[in-house]
C-alpha positions as CSV (number, residue, x, y, z in Angstrom):
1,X,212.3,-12.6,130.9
2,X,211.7,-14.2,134.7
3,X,208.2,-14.9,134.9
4,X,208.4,-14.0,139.1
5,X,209.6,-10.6,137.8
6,X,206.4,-9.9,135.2
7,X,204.3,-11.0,138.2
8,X,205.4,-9.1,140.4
9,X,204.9,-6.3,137.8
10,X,201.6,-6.7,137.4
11,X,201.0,-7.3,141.5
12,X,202.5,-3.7,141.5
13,X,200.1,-2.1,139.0
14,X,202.7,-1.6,136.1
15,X,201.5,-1.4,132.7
16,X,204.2,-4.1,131.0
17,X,205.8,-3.0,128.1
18,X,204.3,-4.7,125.1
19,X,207.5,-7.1,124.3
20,X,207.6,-8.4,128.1
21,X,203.9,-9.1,127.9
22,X,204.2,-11.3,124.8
23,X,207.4,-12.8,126.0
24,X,205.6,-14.2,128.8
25,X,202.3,-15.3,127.1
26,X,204.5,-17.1,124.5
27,X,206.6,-19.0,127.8
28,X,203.3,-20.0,128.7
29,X,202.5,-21.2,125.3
30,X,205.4,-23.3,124.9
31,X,205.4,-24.3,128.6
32,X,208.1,-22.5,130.5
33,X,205.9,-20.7,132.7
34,X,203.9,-23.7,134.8
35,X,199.7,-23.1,135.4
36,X,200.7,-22.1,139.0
37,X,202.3,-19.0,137.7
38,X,199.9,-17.9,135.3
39,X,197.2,-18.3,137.9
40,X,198.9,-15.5,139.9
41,X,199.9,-13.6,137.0
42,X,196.2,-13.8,136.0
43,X,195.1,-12.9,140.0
44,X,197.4,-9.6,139.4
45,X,195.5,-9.0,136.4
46,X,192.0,-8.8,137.6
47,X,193.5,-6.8,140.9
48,X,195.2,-4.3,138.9
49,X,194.0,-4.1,135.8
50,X,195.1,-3.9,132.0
51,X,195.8,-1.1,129.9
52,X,194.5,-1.1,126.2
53,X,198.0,-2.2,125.0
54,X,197.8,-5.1,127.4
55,X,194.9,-6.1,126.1
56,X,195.3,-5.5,122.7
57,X,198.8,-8.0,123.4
58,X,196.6,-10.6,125.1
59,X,194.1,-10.5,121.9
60,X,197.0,-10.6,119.1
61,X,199.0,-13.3,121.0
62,X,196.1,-15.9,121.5
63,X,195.3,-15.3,117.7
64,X,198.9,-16.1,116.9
65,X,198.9,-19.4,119.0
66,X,197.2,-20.8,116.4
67,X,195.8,-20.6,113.3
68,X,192.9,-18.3,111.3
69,X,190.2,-19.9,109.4
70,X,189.8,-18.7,105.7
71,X,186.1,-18.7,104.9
72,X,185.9,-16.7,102.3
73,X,185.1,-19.2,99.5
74,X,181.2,-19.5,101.3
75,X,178.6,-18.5,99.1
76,X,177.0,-16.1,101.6
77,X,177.9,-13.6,104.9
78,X,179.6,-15.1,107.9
79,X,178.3,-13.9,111.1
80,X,178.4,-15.1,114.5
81,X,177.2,-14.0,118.4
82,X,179.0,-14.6,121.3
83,X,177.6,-14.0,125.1
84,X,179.6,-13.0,128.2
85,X,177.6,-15.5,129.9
86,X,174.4,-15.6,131.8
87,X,172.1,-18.0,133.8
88,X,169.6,-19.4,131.7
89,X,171.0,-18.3,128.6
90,X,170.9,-21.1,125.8
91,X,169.9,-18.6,123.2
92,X,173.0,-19.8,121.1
93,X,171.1,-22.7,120.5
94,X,168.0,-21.3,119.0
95,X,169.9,-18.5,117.2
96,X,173.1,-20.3,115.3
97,X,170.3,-22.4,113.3
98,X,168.0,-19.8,113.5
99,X,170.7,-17.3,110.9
100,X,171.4,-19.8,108.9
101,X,168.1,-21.0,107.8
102,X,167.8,-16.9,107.3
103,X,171.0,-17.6,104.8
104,X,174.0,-16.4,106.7
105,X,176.9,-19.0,107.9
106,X,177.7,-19.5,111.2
107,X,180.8,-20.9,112.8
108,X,180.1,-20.6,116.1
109,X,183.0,-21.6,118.3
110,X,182.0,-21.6,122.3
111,X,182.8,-22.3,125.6
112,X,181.9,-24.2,128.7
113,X,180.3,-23.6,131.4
114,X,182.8,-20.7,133.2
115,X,182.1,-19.4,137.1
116,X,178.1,-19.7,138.1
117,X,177.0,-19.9,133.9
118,X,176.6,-22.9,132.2
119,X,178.2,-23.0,129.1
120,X,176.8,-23.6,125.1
121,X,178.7,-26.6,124.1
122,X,177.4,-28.5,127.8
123,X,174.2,-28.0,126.6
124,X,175.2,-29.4,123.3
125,X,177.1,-32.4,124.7
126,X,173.6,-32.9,126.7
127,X,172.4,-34.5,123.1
128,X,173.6,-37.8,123.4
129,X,176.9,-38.4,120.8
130,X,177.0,-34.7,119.6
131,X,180.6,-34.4,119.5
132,X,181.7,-30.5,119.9
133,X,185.2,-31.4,119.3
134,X,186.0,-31.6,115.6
135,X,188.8,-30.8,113.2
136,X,188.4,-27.7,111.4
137,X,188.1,-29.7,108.0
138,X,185.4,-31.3,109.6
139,X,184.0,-28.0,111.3
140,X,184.1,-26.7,108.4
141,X,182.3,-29.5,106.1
142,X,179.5,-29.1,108.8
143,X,179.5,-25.4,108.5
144,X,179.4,-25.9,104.4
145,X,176.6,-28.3,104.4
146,X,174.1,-27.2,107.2
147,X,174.9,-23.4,107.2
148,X,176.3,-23.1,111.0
149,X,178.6,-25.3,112.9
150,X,178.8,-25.2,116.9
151,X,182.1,-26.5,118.4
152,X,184.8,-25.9,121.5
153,X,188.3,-24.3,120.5
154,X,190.3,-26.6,119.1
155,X,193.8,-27.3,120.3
156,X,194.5,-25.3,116.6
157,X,191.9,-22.0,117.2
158,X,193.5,-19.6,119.7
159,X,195.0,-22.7,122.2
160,X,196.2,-19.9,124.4
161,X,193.1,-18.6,124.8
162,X,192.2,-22.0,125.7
163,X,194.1,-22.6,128.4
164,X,193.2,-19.4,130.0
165,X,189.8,-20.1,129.8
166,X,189.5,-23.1,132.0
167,X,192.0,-21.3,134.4
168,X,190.6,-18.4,135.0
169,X,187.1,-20.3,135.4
170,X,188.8,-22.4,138.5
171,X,190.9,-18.9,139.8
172,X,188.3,-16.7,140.7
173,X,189.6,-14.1,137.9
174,X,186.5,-15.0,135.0
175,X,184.9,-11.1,135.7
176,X,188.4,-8.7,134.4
177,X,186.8,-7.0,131.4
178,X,190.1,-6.9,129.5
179,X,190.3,-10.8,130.0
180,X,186.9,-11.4,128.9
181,X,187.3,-8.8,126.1
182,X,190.9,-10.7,124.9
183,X,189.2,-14.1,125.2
184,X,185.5,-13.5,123.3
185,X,187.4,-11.3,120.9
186,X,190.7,-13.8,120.4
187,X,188.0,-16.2,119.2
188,X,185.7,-15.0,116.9
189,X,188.0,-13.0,115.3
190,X,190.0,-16.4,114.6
191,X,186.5,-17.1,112.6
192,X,187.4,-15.3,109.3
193,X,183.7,-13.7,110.6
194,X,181.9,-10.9,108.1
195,X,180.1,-9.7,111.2
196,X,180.2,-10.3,114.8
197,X,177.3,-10.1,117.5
198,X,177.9,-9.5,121.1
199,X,175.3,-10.3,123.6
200,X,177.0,-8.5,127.3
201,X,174.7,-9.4,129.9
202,X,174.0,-6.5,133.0
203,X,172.7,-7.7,136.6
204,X,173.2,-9.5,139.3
205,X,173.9,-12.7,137.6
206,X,176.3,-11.5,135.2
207,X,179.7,-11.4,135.5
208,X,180.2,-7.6,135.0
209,X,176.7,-6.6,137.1
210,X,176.9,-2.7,136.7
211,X,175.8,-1.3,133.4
212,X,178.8,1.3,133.3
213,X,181.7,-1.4,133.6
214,X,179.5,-3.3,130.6
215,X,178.9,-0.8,128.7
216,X,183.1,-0.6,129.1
217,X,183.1,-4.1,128.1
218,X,181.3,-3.8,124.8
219,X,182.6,-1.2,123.9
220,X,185.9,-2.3,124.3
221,X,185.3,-5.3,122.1
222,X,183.4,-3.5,119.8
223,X,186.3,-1.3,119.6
224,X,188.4,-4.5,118.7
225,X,186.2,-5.5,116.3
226,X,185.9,-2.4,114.3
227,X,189.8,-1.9,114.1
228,X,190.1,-5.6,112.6
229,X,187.9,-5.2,109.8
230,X,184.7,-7.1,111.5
231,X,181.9,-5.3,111.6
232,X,180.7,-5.5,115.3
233,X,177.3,-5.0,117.2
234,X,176.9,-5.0,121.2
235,X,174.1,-5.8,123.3
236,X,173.2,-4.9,126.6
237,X,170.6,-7.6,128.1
238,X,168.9,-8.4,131.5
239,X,171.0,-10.6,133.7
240,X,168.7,-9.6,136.9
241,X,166.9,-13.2,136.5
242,X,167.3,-16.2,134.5
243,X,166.9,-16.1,131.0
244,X,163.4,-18.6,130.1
245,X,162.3,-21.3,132.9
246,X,164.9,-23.9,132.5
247,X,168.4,-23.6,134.6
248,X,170.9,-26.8,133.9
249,X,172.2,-27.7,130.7
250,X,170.2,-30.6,129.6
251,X,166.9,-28.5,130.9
252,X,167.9,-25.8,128.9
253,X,169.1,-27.8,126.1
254,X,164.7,-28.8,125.8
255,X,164.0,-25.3,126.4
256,X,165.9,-24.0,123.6
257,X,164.0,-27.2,121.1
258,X,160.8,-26.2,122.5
259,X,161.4,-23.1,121.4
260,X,162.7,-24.1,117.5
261,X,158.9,-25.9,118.1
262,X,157.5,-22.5,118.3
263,X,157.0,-23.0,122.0
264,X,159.2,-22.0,125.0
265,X,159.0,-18.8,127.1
266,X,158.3,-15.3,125.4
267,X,161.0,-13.5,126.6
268,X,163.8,-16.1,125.0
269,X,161.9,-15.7,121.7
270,X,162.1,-12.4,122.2
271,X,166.0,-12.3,122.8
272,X,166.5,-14.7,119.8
273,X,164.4,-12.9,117.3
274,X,165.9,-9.4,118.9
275,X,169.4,-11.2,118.0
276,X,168.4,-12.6,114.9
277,X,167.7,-9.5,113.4
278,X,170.9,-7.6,114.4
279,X,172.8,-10.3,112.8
280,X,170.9,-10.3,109.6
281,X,171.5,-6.5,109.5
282,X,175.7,-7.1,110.3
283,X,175.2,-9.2,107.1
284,X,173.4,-6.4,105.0
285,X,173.6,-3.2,105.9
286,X,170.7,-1.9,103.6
287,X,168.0,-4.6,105.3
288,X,165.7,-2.6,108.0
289,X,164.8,-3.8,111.0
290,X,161.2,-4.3,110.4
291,X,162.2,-6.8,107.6
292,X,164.7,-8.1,109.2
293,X,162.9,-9.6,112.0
294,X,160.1,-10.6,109.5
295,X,162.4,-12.8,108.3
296,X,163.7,-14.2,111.3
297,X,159.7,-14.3,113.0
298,X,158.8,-16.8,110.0
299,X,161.9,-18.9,109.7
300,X,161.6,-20.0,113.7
301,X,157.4,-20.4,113.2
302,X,157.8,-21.9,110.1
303,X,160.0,-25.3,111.3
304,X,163.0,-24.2,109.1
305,X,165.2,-23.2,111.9
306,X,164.0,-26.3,113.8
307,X,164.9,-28.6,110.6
308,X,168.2,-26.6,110.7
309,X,168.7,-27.2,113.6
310,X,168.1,-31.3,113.6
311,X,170.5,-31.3,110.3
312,X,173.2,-29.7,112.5
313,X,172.8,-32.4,115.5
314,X,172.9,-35.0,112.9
315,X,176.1,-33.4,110.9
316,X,177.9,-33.3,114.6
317,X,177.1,-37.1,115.7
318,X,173.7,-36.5,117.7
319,X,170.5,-38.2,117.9
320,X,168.2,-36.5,115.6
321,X,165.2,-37.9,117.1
322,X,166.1,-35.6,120.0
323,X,164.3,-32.4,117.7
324,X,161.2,-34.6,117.9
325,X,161.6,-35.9,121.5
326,X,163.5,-33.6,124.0
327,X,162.3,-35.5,126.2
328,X,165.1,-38.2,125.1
329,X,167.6,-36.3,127.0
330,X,168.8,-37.3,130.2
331,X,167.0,-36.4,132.8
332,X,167.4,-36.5,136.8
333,X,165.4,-39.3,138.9
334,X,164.1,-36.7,142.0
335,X,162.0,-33.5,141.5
336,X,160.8,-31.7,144.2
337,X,158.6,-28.6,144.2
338,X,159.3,-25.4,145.9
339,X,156.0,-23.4,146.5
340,X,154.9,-20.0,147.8
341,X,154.8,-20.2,152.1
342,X,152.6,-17.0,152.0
343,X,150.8,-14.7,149.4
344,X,152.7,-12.2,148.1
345,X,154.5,-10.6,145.0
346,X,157.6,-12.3,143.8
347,X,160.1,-9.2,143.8
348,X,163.3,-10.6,142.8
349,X,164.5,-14.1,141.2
350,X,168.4,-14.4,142.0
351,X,169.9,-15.4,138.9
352,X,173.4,-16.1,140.6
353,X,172.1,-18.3,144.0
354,X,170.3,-20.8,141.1
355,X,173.6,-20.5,139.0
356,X,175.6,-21.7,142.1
357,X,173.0,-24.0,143.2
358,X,173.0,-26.1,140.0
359,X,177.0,-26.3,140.6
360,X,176.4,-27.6,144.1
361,X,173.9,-30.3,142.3
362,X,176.4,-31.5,140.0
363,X,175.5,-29.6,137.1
364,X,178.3,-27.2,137.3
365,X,182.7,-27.2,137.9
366,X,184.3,-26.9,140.5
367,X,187.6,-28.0,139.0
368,X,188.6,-27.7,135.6
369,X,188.5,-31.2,134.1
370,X,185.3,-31.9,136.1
371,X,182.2,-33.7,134.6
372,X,179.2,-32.0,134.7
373,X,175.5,-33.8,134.9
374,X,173.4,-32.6,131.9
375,X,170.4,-34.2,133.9
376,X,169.9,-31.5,137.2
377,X,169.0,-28.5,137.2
378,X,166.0,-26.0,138.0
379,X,162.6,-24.9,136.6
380,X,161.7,-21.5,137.4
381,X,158.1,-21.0,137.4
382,X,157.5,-17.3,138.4
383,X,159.1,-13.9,137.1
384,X,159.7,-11.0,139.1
385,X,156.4,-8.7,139.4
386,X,154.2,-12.1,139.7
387,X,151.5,-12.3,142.3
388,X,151.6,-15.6,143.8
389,X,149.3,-17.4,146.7
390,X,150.0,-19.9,149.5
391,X,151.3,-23.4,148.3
392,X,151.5,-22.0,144.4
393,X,154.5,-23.7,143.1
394,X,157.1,-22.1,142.6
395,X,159.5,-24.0,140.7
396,X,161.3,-27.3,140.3
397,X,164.6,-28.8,142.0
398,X,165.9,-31.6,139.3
399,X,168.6,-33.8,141.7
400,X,169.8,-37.0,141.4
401,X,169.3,-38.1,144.9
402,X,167.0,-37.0,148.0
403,X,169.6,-35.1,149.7
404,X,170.5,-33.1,146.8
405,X,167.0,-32.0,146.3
406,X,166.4,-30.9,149.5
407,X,169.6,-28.9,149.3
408,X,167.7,-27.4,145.5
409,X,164.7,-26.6,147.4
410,X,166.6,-24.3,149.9
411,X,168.6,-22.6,146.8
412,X,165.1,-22.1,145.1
413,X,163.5,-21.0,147.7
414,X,166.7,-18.1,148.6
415,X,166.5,-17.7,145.1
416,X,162.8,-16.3,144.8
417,X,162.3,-13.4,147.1
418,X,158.7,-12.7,148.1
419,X,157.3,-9.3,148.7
420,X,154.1,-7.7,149.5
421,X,152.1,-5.5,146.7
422,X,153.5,-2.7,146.6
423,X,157.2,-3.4,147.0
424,X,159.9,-2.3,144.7
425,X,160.5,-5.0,141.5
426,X,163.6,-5.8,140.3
427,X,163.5,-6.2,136.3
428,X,165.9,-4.4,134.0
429,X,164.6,-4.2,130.2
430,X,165.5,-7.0,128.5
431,X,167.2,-5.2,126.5
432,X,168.8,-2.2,127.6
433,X,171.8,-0.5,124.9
434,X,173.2,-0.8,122.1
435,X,177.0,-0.1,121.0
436,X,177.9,-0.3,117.4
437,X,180.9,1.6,117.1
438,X,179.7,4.8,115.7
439,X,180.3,8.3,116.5
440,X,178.0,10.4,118.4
């Protein structure tokens, strides 16, 4: 196998066979094909394409680069969500400790931020000491004890997959739906998972924008799922606008615990319960979906998810107090507010201009190994469809220094596009399909 030669393969459109696929995965495993190489191999891919047997190659050989977790001697279903990624999205957050105070386990194994998303375990690295990298005898004694566990992939779970995470994040080659169908897949399925959620965002700020190539998405991973014995559920969820108010990890990190409070902004309850319920369903089949969410509606009012949630930060090496305090998070030194210059109709917020924004204020990568600053970020104040007047705010720039706010303010203000009454509204439903796998 000469790695140029599978390159140039793929630069060509040829479907590899099987064999010389794996061949050169495994090089790049064991380190005889350099980063440089796999970047363009990886540039070829999203260009050109992959076939199911590519990706079905991609999703077998990251689960062989390491090991599978046996869970099977937990007293109870294990089921987990994974999202492609979207602005505003801390929902992870909320839901992991929102199942298993509902009785399910949860390993939850996650990624960083990737392209203009933040990622779930940023936002848990936001808590100060919450450690996301643990063994798995530790993951799992967290997982045992509390009911979920939230960590990064280990150099042991799927290391290939890994690799090609951060690569592709600092490439330009994150939105391949057979790469992102390999990677989420590769993962969870590494879980020993019952039952699997998948939350594919659709808009402008996701990844995959158009419905049709998402719907191709989930259904693809669905698909992998299914054939592997995992019971598997997609959704398809607004990615038009943010998700909540908050846009920056450490902001969203108090978002998401104001919302375990029973506070926080109606549509991410809405998204969590909507979640919660599928994944209580995965876990038994005979449950309705009026029960279901009954469940789910009384274990976030009730404080159990949020005392779930504060054993968790505790089990992982956080400051508990933090479930008490959000406010103990870091937090940036300058806020400036962006308000209305006329009166008007706000008509779109631009989930991908904040995305990028908080990236240009630090609280994003640029390069792989980068640090990101849990402290900056954005508050949106205004949904699309909102009437607003002269000088109402419209949101908040969070920036560790003058200039950097008054580079947030412009991103905020491009990001909230004013209309008069009258004018068309972009706002997808926040929940828009469903894929489970069945036959129609």
């Amino acid at each position: 196998m000469i790695p140029a030669r599978v390159i140039e393969a793929k630069r060509d459109g040829e479907a590899l066979e099987p064999s010389l696929l794996e061949d050169f995965l495994n090089a790049y495993v064991r380190g005889e094909v350099p980063d440089y190489q796999m970047a363009a191999f990886l540039m070829a891919a999203y260009l050109r394409g992959l076939d199911d047997d590519e990706t079905e190659v991609f999703v077998q050989c990251m689960l062989d680069s390491g090991p599978t977790l046996d869970l099977s001697h937990l007293p109870g279903p294990r089921v987990d969500k994974h999202s492609t990624g979207g602005v505003g999205d801390k929902v992870s957050l909320v839901l992991a400790p929102l199942a298993a105070a509902c009785g399910l386990f949860v390993p939850m194994i996650s990624g960083r931020g990737l392209g203009h998303t933040g990622g779930t375990l940023d936002k848990l690295e936001a808590i100060p000491g919450f450690q996301t990298e643990l063994s798995l005898a530790r993951f799992k004694k967290v997982l045992e004890d509390v009911g979920c566990a939230m960590i990064g992939q280990t150099t042991e779970i799927a290391p290939l997959d890994r690799r090609l995470y951060a690569l592709r994040d600092v490439t330009g080659t994150v939105s391949s739906v057979p790469l992102i169908a390999a990677s989420i897949m590769s993962k969870k399925l590494a879980e020993g998972l019952d039952g699997l959620l998948l939350d594919v965002k659709v808009g402008s700020g996701a990844f995959i924008p158009e419905e049709e190539h998402a719907t191709d998405l989930a259904q693809k991973m669905v698909k992998i799922g299914q054939t592997r014995g995992v019971s598997t559920v997609a959704l398809l969820t607004a990615m038009d606008r943010p998700l909540g108010r908050a846009i920056g990890v450490g902001l969203e990190t108090v978002e998401a615990i104001r919302c375990l409070q029973g506070d926080g902004p109606a549509d991410l309850r809405e998204l969590v319960l909507v979640q919660a319920t599928e994944m209580l369903r995965l876990a038994d089949g005979d449950e309705t979906e009026h029960t279901a969410r009954e469940r789910a509606a009384a274990a976030l009012s009730s404080g159990l998810a949020l005392e779930r949630f504060a054993r968790l930060v505790e089990a992982q090496g956080g400051d508990p107090e933090v479930v008490n305090d959000p406010e103990r998070l870091a937090t940036a030194p300058v806020r400036e507010t962006v308000s209305a210059t006329a009166d008007g109709v706000v008509v779109e917020v631009q989930p991908r201009v904040l995305g990028e924004g908080v990236i240009a204020l630090g609280g994003g990568r640029v390069l792989m190994h980068q640090p990101v600053d849990p402290g900056v970020g954005f508050e949106i104040y205004v949904s699309p469809g909102d009437a607003v007047t002269r000088g109402e705010p419209l949101g908040v720039v969070h920036a560790r220094n003058p200039e950097d706010a008054r580079l947030g303010a412009d991103v905020l203000g491009r990001a909230v596009r004013l209309g008069r009454p009258g004018d068309p509204v972009v706002r997808r439903p926040l929940v828009s399909g469903r894929v489970d796998g069945a036959v129609r």
